[in-house]
C-alpha positions as CSV (number, residue, x, y, z in Angstrom):
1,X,-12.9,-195.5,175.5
2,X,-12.9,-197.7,172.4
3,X,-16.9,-198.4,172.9
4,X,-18.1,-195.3,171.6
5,X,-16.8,-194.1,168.3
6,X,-17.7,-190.8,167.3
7,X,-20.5,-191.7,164.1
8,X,-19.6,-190.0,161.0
9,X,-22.7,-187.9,161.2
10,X,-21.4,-185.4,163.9
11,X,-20.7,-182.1,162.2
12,X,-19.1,-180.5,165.1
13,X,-15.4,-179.4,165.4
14,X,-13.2,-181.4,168.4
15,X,-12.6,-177.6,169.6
16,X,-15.8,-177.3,170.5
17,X,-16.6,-180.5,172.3
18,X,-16.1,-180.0,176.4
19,X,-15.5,-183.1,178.3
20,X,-19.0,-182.8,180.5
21,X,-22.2,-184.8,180.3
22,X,-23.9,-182.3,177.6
23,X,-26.1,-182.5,174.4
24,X,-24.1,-181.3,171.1
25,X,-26.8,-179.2,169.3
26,X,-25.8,-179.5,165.9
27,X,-25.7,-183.8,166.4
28,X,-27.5,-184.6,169.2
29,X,-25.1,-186.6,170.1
30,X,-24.5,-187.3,173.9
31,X,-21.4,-186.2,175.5
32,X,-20.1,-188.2,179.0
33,X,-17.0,-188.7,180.7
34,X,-18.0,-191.9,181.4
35,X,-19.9,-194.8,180.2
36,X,-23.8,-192.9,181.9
37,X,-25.6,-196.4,183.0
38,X,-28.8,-194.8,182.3
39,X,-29.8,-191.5,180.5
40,X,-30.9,-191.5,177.3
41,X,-29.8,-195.1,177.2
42,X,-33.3,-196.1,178.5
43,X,-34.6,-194.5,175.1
44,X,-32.3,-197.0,173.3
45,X,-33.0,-199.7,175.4
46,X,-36.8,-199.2,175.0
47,X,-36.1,-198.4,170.7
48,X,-34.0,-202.1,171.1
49,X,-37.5,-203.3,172.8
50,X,-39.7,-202.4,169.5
51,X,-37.0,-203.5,167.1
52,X,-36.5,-207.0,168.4
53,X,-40.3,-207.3,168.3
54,X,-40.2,-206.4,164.6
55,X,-37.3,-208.4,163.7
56,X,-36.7,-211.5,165.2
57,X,-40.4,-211.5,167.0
58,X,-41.8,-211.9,163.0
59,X,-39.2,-214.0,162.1
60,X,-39.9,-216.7,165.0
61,X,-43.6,-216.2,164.4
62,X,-43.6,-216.9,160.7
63,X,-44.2,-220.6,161.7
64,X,-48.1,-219.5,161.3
65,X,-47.6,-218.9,157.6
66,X,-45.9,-222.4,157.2
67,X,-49.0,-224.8,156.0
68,X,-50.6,-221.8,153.9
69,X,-47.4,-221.2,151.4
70,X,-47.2,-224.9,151.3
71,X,-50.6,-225.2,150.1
72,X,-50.7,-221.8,148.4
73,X,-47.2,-222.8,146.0
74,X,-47.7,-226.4,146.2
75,X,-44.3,-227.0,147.7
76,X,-42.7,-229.2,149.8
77,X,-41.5,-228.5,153.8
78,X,-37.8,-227.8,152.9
79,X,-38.6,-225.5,149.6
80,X,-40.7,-223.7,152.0
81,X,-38.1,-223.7,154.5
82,X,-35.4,-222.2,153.0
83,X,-37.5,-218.5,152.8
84,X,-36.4,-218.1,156.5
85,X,-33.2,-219.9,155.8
86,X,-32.1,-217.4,153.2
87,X,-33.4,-214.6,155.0
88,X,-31.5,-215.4,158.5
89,X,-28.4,-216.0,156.4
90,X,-28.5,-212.8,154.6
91,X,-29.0,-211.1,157.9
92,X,-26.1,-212.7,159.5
93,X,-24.0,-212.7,156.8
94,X,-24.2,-208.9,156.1
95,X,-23.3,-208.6,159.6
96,X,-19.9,-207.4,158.8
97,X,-21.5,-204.4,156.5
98,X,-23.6,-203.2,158.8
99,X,-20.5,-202.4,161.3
100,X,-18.6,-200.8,158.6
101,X,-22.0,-198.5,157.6
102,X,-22.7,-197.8,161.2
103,X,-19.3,-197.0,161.3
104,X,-18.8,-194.3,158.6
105,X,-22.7,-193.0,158.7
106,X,-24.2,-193.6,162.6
107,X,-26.5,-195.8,164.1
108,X,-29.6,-194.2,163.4
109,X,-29.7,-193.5,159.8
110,X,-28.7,-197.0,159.1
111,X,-31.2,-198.6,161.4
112,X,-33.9,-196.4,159.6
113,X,-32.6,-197.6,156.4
114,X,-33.0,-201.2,157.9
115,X,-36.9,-200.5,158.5
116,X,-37.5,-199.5,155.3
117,X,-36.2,-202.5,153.9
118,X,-37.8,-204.8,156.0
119,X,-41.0,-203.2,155.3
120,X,-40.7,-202.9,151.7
121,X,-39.7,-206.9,151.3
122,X,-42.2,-208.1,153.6
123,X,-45.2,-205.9,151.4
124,X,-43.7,-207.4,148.6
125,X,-43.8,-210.1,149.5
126,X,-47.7,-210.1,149.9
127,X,-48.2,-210.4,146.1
128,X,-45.7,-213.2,145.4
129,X,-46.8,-215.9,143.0
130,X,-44.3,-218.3,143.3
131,X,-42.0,-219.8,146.1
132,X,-38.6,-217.9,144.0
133,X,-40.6,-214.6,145.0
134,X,-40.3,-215.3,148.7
135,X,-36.8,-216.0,148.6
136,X,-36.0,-212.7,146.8
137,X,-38.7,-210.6,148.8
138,X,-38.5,-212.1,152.6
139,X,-34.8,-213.7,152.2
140,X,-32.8,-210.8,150.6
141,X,-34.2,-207.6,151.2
142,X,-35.9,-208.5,154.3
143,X,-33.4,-210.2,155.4
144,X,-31.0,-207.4,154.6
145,X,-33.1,-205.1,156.6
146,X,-33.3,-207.2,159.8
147,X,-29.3,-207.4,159.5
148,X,-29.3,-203.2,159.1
149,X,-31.7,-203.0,161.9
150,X,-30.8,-205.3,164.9
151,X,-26.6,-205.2,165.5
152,X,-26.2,-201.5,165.5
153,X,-29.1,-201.2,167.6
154,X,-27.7,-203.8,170.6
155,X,-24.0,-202.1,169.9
156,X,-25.4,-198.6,170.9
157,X,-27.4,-200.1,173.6
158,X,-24.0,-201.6,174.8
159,X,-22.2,-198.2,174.4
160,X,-25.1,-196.7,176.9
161,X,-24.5,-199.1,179.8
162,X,-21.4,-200.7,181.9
163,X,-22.7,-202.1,185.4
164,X,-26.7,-203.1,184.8
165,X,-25.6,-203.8,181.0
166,X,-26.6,-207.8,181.0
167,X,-29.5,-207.0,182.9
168,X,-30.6,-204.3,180.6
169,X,-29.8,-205.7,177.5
170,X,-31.4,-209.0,178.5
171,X,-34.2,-207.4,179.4
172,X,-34.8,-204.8,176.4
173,X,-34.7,-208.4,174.0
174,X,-38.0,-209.7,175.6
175,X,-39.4,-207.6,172.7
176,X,-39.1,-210.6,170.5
177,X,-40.5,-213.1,173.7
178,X,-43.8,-210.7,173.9
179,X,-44.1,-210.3,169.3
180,X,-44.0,-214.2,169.0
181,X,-46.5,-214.5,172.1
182,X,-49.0,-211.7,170.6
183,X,-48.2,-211.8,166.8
184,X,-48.7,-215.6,166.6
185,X,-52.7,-215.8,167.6
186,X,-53.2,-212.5,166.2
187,X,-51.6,-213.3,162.9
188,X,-53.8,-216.9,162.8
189,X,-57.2,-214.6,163.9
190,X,-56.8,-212.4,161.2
191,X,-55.7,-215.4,158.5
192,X,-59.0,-216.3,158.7
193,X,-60.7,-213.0,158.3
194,X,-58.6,-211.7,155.1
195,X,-56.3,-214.6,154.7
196,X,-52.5,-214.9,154.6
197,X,-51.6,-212.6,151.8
198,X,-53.6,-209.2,153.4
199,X,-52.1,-210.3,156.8
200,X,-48.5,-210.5,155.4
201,X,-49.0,-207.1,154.0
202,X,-50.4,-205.6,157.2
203,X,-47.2,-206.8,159.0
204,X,-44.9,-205.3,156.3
205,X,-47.0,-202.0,157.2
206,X,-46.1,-202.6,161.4
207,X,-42.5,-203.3,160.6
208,X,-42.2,-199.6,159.4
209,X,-42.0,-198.7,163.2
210,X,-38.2,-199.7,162.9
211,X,-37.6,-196.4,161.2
212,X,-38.9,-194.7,164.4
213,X,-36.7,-196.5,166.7
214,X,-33.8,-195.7,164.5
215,X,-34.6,-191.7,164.9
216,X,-34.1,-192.5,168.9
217,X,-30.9,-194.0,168.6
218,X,-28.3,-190.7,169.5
219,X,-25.1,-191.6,169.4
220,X,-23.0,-191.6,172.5
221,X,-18.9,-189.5,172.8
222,X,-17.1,-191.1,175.8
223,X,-14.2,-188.4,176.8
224,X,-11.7,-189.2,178.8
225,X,-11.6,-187.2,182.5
226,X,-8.2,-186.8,182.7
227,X,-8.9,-183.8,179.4
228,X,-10.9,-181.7,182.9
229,X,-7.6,-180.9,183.9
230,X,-6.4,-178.9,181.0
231,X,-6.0,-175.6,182.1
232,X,-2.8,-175.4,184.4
233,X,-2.9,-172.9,187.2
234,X,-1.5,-169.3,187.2
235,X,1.5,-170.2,189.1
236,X,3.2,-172.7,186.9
237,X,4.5,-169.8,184.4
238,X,6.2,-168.5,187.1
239,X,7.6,-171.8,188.5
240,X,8.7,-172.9,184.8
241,X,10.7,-169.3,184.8
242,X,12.5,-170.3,188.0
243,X,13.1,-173.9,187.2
244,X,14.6,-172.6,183.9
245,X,16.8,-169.5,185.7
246,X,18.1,-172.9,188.1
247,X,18.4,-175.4,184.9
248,X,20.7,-172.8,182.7
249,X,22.7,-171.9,186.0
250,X,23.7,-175.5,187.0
251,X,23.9,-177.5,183.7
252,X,26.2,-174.6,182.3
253,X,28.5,-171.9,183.9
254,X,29.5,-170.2,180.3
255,X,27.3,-168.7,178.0
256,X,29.9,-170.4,175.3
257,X,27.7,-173.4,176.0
258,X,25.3,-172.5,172.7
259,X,22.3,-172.9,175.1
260,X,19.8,-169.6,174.2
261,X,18.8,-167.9,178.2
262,X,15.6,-166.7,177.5
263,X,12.6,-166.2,179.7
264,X,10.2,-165.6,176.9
265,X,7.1,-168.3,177.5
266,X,7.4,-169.8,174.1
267,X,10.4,-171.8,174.8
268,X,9.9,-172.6,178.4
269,X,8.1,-176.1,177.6
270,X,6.7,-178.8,180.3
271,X,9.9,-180.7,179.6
272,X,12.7,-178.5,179.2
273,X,14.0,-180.0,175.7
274,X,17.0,-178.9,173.7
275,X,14.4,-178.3,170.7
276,X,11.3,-177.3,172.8
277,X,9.0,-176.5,169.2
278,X,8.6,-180.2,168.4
279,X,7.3,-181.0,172.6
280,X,5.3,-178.6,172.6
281,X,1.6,-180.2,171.9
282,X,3.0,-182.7,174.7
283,X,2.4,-180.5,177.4
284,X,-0.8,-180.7,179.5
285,X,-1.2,-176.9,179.9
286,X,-2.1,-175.9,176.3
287,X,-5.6,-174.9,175.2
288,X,-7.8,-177.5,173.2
289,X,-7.3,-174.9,170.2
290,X,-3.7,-175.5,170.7
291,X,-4.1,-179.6,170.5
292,X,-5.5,-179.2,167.2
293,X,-2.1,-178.6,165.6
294,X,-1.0,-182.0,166.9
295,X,-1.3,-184.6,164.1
296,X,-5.0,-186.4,164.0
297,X,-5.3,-189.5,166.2
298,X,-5.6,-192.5,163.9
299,X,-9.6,-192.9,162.6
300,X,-11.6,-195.5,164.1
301,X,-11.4,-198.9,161.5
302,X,-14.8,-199.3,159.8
303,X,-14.3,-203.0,160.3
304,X,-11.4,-204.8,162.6
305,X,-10.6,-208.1,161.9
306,X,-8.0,-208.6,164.4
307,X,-10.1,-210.4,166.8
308,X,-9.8,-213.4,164.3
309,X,-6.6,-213.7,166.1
310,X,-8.0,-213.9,169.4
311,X,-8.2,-217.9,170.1
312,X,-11.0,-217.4,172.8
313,X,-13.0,-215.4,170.0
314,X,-12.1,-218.0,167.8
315,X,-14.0,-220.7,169.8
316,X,-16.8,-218.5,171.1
317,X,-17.3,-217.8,166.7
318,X,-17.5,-222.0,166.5
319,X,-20.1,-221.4,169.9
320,X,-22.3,-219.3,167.7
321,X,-22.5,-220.9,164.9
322,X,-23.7,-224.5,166.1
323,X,-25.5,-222.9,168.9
324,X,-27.8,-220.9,166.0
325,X,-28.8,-224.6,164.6
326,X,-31.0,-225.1,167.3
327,X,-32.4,-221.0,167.1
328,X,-35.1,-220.7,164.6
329,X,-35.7,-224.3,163.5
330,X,-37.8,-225.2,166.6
331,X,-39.8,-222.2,166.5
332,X,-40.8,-223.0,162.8
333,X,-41.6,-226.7,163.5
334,X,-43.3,-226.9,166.5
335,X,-46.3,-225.9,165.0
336,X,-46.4,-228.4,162.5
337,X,-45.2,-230.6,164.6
338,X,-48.3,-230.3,167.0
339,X,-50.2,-230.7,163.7
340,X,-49.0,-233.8,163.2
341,X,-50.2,-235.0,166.7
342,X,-53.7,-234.3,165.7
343,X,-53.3,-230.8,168.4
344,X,-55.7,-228.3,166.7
345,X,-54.4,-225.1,165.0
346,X,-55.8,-222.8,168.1
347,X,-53.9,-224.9,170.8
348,X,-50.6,-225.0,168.4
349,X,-51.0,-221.6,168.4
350,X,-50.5,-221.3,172.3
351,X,-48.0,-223.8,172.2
352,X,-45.5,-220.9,170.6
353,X,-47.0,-218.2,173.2
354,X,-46.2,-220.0,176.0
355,X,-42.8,-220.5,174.4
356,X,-42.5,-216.9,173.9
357,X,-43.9,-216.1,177.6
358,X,-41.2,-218.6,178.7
359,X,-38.3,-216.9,177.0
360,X,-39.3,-213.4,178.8
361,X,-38.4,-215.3,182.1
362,X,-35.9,-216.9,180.9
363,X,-34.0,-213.7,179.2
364,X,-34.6,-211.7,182.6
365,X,-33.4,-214.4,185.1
366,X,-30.3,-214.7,182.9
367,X,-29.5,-210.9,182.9
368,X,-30.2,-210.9,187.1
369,X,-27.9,-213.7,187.3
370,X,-25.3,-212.2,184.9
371,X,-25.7,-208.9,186.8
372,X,-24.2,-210.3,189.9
373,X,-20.5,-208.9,190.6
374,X,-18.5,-211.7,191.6
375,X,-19.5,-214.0,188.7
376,X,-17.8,-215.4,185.8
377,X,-20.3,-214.9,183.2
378,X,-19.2,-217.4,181.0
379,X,-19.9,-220.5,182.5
380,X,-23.4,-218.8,183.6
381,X,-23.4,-219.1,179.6
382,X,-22.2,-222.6,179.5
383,X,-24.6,-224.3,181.7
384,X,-27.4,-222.8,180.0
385,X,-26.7,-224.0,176.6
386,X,-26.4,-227.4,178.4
387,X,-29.5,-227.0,179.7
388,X,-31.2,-225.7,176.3
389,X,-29.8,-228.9,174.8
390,X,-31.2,-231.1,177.1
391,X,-34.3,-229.4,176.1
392,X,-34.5,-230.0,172.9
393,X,-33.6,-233.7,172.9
394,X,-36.9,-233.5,175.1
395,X,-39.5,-232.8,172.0
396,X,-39.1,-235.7,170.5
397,X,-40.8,-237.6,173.3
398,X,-44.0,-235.3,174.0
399,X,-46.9,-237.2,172.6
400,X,-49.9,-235.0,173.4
401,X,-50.7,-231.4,174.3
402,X,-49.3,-231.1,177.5
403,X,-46.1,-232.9,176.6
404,X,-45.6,-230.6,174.0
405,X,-46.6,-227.6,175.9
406,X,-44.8,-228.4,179.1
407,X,-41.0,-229.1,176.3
408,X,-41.9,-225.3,175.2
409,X,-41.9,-223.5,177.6
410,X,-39.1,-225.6,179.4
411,X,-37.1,-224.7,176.0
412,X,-38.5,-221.3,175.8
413,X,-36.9,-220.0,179.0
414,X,-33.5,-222.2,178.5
415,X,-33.5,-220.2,174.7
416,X,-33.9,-217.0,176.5
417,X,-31.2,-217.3,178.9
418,X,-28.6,-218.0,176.1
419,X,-30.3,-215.9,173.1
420,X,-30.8,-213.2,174.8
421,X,-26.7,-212.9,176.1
422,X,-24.5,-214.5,173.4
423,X,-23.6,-211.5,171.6
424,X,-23.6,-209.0,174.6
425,X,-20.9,-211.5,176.0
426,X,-18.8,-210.5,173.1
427,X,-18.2,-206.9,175.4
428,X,-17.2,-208.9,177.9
429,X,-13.2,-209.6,178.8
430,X,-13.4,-213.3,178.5
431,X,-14.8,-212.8,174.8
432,X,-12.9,-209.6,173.0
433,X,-13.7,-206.6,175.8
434,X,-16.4,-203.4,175.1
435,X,-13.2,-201.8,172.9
436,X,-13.1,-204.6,170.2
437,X,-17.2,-205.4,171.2
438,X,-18.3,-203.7,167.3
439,X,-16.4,-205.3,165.2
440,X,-16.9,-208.6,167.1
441,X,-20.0,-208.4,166.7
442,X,-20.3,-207.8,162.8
443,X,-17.8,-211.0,162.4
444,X,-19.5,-213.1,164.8
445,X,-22.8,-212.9,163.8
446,X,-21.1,-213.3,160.0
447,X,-19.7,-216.3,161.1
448,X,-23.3,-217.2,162.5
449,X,-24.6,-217.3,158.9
450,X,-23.7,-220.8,157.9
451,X,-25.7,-221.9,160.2
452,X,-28.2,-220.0,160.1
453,X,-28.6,-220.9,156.3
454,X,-28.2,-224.6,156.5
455,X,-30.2,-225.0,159.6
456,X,-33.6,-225.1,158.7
457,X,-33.3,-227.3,155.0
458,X,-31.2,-229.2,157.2
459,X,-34.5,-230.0,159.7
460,X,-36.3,-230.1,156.4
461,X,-34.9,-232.6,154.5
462,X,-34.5,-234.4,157.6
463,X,-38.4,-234.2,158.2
464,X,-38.9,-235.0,154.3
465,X,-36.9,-238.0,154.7
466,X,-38.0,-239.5,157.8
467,X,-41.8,-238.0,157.5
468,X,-41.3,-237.5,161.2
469,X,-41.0,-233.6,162.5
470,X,-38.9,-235.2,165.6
471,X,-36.0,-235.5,163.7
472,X,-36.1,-231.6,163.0
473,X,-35.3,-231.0,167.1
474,X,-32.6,-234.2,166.9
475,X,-30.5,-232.1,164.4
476,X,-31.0,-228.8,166.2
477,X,-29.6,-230.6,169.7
478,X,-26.8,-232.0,167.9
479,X,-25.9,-228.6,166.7
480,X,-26.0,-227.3,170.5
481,X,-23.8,-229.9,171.7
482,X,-21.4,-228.8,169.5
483,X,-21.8,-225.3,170.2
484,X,-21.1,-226.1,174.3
485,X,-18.3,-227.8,173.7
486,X,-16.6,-225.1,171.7
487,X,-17.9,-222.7,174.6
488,X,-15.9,-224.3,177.1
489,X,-13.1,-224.1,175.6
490,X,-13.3,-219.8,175.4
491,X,-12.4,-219.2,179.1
492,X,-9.2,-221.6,178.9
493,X,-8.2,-219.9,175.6
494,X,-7.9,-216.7,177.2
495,X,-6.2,-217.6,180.1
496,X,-3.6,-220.4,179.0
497,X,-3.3,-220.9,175.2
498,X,-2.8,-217.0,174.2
499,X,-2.8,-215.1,177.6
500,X,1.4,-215.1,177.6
501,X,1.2,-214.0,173.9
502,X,-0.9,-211.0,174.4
503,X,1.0,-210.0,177.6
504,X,4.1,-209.3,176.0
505,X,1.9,-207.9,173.2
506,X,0.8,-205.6,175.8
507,X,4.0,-204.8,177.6
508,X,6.1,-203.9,174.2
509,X,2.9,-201.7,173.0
510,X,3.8,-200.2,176.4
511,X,6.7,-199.5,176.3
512,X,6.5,-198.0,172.8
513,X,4.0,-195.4,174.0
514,X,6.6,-194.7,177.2
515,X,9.7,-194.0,174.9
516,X,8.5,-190.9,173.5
517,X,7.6,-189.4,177.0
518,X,10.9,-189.7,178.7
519,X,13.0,-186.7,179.5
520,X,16.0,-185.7,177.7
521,X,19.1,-185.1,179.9
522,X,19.1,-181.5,179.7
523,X,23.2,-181.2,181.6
524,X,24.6,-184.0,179.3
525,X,23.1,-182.3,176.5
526,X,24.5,-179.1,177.7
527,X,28.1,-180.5,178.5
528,X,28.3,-182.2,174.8
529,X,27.4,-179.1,173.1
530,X,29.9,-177.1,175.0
531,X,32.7,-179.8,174.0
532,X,31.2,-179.6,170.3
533,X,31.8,-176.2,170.4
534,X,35.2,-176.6,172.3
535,X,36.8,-179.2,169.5
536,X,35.2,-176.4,166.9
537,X,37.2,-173.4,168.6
538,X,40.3,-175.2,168.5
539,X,40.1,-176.5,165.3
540,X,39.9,-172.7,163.9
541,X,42.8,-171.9,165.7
C-alpha cells in the first residue's frame, strides 16, 4: 500500500521480511498485512497527543506573552506580531522538507530532531534583548522545529489507522485544546512569580518532551496478502511435467520443429514461453530468495509533486491557505482584545481556556461525525468552516465578559471541528487518497505558509490603523469565506472537471501493466519456427 513507505532507517534485507503482523528486531519497525487499526498505533496516537500540546498548544497560548514583549521592547502590536507570523510561516513553509527527511531518514529521528529545535529556540529565546532576537529564536528555529515535529507525526498516525482514523486522529489533536486551556493560566501564575523571561525558559525546558514522543514513533511495513501464497504446492511440478509432455505433443509432431523436449524443472516455467530464462521471476512459485534477482521496484519519491495536478487538490490547497487566516490570529488577540474592554487579565485568561475546552468538543464531535460510514466527509468539512465563519464575524459585537466568553467558546468548538480534520482529509479519496496522503501533506501545508505569514501583521496593522482589536476577527472571517468557497468546489473537481481525464489515465496505466503478462502462443510459435527451419532446409539444398 502506498501509505507506509519503508523509512530509510530499516537495516534489514527484503529476504528476511515475512508478510505476518511481527516486530523486525534490528528496526523495530512493525510488520502487517494490513493497515492494523490499533496496535502500536495507540502509542502514536497518544506521542501525537503530547506533541500537539507542545507545538501548536504553545503557539496558540503565546497570546499571554503579548502585552509583556510590547512593554519589555517598546514595540508596537504588529512588530510584536510578526514573531508568531514568522514562526508559523517557517513551519509551514518547510513543510515540503520535512516529507523529503522523513522520507529518506524515518519518522522518529526527525521528530526528535524537531524537539530539540523547538527547545533550543524557545530557551533562546528567554535572553533576547531586542524584538530581531525573537524573530530569529521563536520564528526560525522554533518554528523550524514545530514544522520537523508535527507532519510526520500525524502522517504516521495516518499510516496506523483506516476505519476509526478521523475519530482517532481528531481525537489525539485535543492535545493542543487541553495545552492552551492549562498552559495559558499557568503561564500568567508563574509571570508573576519570576516573570516572563524565567517562564519562557521553563517552557523551552517542557518542549524537550517532543524528543520522547519521537522515540515512540516505529515505523509501520504494509505487505501485501497476496505474497502468503508463495510457496506452490507439491503437485504443480508434476502437473507442469504433464502439461509440457501434452504442449510439445500437440503444438509439434517433428522433432525438426527446433523446440528443446526436456523435463528438467529449470525450463518448465508458469507460462510455457519460447525463452523461459527471462519469465522466470514472473512466476508465483519461486522463493523470496529467488525474487531478489528480479530488478528493484522503483524507490518511493522523497517528495511527489504530482498532486499539483490534481484540480480537487488544487482547490482544497486555495481551502487551506485562506482557511489558516482565521487560525492563530484570534487566539492571539482575544486576549488583548478583552483588555481593551476593561475584562481583567485573570478573566482574559479563561476566556482562551474555555476556548481551548471548547475546541476538545469540538475536535471529537467532528471525528464521531466523520467516523460514520455512509458519509461524504467533505461537506461535513464544508459546513463547518461556514459555521466557524459565522463565528468569527460574531466577536466583533461582544461588549462584555460574557459576550466574549460565550463567541469563544462558540468559535472554539467550530475551530476544532475543521482544525482538527483539514489535513487528515488529505488521505481521503475526495482530496488525493492515503497513497499520495505524504506528499500532500508536505505541499499543502507549504502552500498554507502565505497565510500563515501574512495573517497576523495583517490583523495588526489592521488593529494599528483602526485602534480597534475588532477589525483583527473582520480580516480573519474574510479569509474563511474565501477558504469555503474554494472548498466547495473540491468534491465537483473530482468528479466532473478531471474525473474523465484520470480514468483513461487509469485504464492506459492498466493496460500497460496487463501487456507484459499475457501468454505467448506457444503452437504459432512452434509452427513458424518449423517453417523457419523448412525455408532454411531448402534453401541449402
Amino acid at each position: 500500500m502506498g501509505a507506509a513507505e519503508p523509512p530509510a532507517e530499516t537495516g534489514c534485507s527484503r529476504s528476511k521480511m515475512t508478510v505476518k503482523a511481527v516486530k523486525m528486531p534490528c528496526t523495530s519497525a512493525n510488520v502487517y498485512t494490513k493497515v492494523p487499526d490499533g496496535g502500536w498505533g495507540w502509542t502514536v496516537a497518544f506521542a501525537f497527543f503530547v506533541v500537539e500540546a507542545l507545538t501548536y498548544g504553545i503557539i496558540k497560548s503565546f497570546g499571554v506573552f503579548f502585552n509583556d514583549l510590547m512593554e519589555s521592547f517598546d514595540e508596537t502590536n504588529s512588530r510584536i506580531s510578526w514573531i508568531i507570523s514568522i514562526c508559523v510561516f517557517v513551519q509551514t513553509f518547510t513543510a515540503p522538507l520535512s516529507t523529503v527527511l522523513s522520507n529518506r531518514f524515518g519518522h522518529r529521528l526527525v521528530v526528535m530532531a524537531g524537539g530539540l529545535l523547538v527547545s533550543t529556540g524557545m530557551v533562546i529565546a528567554s535572553f533576547a534583548r531586542t524584538v530581531v532576537d525573537m524573530y530569529v529564536t521563536i520564528g526560525i528555529i522554533s518554528g523550524l522545529g514545530y514544522c520537523l515535529s508535527f507532519l510526520p507525526t500525524v502522517t504516521i498516525l495516518s499510516q496506523y489507522f483506516d476505519k476509526r482514523r478521523s475519530l482517532v486522529t481528531a481525537v489525539a489533536s485535543t492535545g493542543e485544546c487541553f495545552a492552551v486551556f492549562s498552559f495559558a493560566p499557568a503561564i500568567t501564575a508563574l509571570k508573576e512569580q519570576i516573570g516572563w523571561r524565567y517562564s519562557l525558559l521553563s517552557v523551552g525546558v517542557l518542549q524537550l518532551g517532543i524528543t520522547v514522543c519521537g522515540s515512540l514513533l516505529r515505523p509501520i511495513i504494509i505487505k501485501e496478502q497476496e505474497e502468503v501464497k508463495a510457496q506452490p504446492p507439491e503437485e504443480s511440478t508434476e502437473t507442469k511435467y504433464m502439461l509440457e509432455n501434452e504442449q510439445t505433443c500437440t503444438s509439434i509432431e517433428s522433432i525438426d520443429s527446433g523446440v528443446e523436449i526436456t523435463t528438467s524443472p529449470s525450463n518448465v516455467p508458469g507460462k510455457t514461453k519460447a525463452e523461459p530464462k527471462s519469465e522466470e521471476p514472473k512466476q508465483h512459485g519461486q522463493i523470496p530468495v529467488e525474487n531478489n534477482s528480479t530488478p528493484p521496484a522503483p524507490k518511493t519519491k522523497l517528495l511527489d509533486f504530482s498532486v499539483m495536478r490534481d484540480y480537487s487538490f488544487i482547490c482544497y490547497a486555495f481551502f487551506g491557505l485562506f482557511a489558516t487566516l482565521g487560525f492563530f490570529a484570534p487566539s492571539l488577540y482575544i486576549i488583548p482584545l478583552s483588555l481593551s474592554l476593561g475584562i481583567g487579565k485573570d478573566h482574559s485568561a479563561y476566556i482562551l481556556s474555555a476556548m481551548a475546552i471548547a475546541e476538545v468538543f469540538g475536535r471529537i464531535f467532528a471525528g464521531w461525525v466523520l467516523n460514520k460510514k455512509p458519509i461524504r466527509k467533505i461537506y461535513i468539512e464544508l459546513i463547518c468552516v461556514i459555521l466557524l465563519s459565522v463565528a468569527l464575524f460574531a466577536f466583533p459585537f461582544a461588549s462584555e465578559f460574557w459576550g466574549l466568553m460565550t463567541c469563544s467558546i462558540y468559535f472554539g468548538f467550530m475551530l476544532g471541528t475543521v482544525a482538527g480534520t483539514h489535513i487528515p482529509l488529505l488521505a481521503e479519496d475526495d482530496v488525493v487518497g492515503i497513497e499520495k496522503m505524504s506528499s500532500a501533506a508536505g505541499v499543502y501545508v507549504f502552500i498554507q505558509s502565505l497565510a500563515g505569514l501574512a495573517g497576523p501583521p495583517i490583523a495588526g496593522v489592521l488593529v494599528d490603523t483602526t485602534k480597534n482589536y475588532s477589525s483583527a476577527f473582520y480580516s480573519c472571517a474574510a479569509g474563511m469565506v474565501l477558504g469555503a468557497v474554494f472548498l466547495a468546489l473540491v468534491r465537483p473537481c473530482k468528479t466532473g472537471l478531471c474525473h474523465q481525464q484520470q480514468q483513461q489515465q487509469e485504464a492506459e496505466e492498466s493496460l500497460a501493466r496487463a501487456a507484459p503478462e499475457l501468454p505467448d502462443d506457444f503452437i504459432d510459435m512452434d509452427i513458424g519456427k518449423a517453417e523457419n527451419s523448412g525455408k532454411g532446409s531448402d534453401s541449402v539444398v
